[in-house]
N, C-alpha and C positions, 0 to 999 in steps of 0.2 A: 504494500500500500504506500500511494505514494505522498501524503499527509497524513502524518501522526503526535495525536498526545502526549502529554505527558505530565501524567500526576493531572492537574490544575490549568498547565499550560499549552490553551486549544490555538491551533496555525488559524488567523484569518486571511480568509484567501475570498479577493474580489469574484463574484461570476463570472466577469469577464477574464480573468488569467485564464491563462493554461500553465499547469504541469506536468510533465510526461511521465509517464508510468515507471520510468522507471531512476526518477528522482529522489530526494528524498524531503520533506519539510516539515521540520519536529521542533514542535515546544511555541513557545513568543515570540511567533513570527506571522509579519504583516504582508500582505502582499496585493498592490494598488492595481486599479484598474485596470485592464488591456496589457499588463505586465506577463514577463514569461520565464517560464524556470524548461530548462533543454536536457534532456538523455545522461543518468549519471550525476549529474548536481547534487550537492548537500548543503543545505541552508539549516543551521541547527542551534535552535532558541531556546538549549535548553537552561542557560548560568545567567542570561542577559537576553532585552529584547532585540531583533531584527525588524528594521523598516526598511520595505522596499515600496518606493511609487510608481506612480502609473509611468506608461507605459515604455518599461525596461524590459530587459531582457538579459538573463541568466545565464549563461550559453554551457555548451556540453563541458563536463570535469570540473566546472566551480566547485570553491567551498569558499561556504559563509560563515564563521562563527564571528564567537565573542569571548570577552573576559570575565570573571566572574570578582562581586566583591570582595577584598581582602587585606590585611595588612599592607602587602607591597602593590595592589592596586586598589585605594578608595575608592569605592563607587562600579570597578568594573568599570568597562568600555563596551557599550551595545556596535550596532552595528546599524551606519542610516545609508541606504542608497536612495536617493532622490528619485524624481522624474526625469525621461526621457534616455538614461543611462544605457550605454552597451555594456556588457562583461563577457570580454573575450574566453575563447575555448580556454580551460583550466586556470583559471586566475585562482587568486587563496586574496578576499577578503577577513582582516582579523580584525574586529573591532574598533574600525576607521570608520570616517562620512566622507561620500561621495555626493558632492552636489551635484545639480539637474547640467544636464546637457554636459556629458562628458563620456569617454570613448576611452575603455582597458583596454589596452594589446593583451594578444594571446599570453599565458603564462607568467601574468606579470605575481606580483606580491605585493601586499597594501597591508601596513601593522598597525597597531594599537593606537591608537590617538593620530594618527596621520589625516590630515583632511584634504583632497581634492577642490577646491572653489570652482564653481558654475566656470564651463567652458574649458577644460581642461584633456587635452589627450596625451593619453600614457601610453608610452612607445611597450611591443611586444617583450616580454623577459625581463622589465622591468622593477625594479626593487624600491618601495617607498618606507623607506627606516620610520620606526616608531616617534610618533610628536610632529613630524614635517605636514610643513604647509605648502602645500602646492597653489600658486596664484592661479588664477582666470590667466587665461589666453593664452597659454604657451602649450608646444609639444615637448614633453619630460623624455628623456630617456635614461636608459646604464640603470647598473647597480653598486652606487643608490641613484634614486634618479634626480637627474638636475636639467635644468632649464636648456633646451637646445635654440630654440629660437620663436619670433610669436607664431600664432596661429594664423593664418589666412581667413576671410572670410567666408568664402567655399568650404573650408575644413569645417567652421564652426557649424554651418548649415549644415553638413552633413551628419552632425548627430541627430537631427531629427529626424532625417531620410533614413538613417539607418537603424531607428528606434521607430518609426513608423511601417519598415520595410518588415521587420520581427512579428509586428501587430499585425498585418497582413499574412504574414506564416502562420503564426498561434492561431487566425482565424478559422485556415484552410486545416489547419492538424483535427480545430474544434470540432472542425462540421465534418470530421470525415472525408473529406475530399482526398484521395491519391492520385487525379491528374498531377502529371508535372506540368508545371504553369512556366 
């Protein structure tokens, strides 16, 4: 099953998402409109909660966790993904904020209090060290990542194309559809 309880802690999940069967979404975890979790994914809410908004998308191999409260972290570190987000194949969010309109490369890494600010692309295999603040506008790369140069304005439009192109897939998965389009 591909959302599961725990104890107390029920996944809400919009009608409109999709999750693929063969995902997983457990515990304090939110998931916004027209959003979508892909093949393999683990989003797990079980120490802290997870917000994800509308319409992102999760892609195959992610994991999402969190921190949990404790002497060496006060408070724990939830986990917020905004609107309009991509998460490239196998990323590992760890209890960071990604804000709206921003675009993971494949297999990046994103740690504990690290935050993304609205319009931000993170290059593929990328490393974001715990506490960094990534600014609006730039493409990041390397491990750790650092500022390559700004974004373009075509770059920046294209997260919604590419978060709108996902909401278009999730629909066809919904409805059953197996034409290739």
């Amino acid at each position: 099953m591909a959302v599961r309880h725990l104890g107390r802690l029920i996944p809400r999940v919009n009608t409109s998402a999709f999750i693929d069967e063969s995902a997983q979404v457990i515990g304090d975890v939110e998931l916004g409109q027209d959003s979508s979790v892909w093949p393999m994914a683990v989003i797990r809410g079980d120490i802290q909660k997870i917000i994800i908004g509308q319409n992102t998308n999760i892609q195959d191999g992610c994991v999402l966790h969190v921190t949990h409260d404790s002497q060496y972290q006060p408070g724990g570190c939830e986990l917020r993904v905004g609107d309009y987000v991509t998460v490239g194949h196998g990323v590992i969010l760890h209890g960071c904020t990604i804000n709206d309109h921003c675009l993971i490369g494949m297999g990046s890494t994103i740690m504990d209090n690290a935050v993304l600010e609205e319009n931000v692309m993170l290059a593929a295999g990328s490393l974001v060290t715990p506490g960094k603040v990534l600014k609006s506008g730039y493409l990041y790369v390397g491990s750790p990542a650092k500022a390559k140069r700004l974004l373009t304005r075509e770059e920046i439009e294209y997260f919604e194309y590419a978060a709108n192109h996902y909401v278009k897939l999730k629909n066809q998965y919904k409805s059953g559809d197996n034409t290739t389009k």
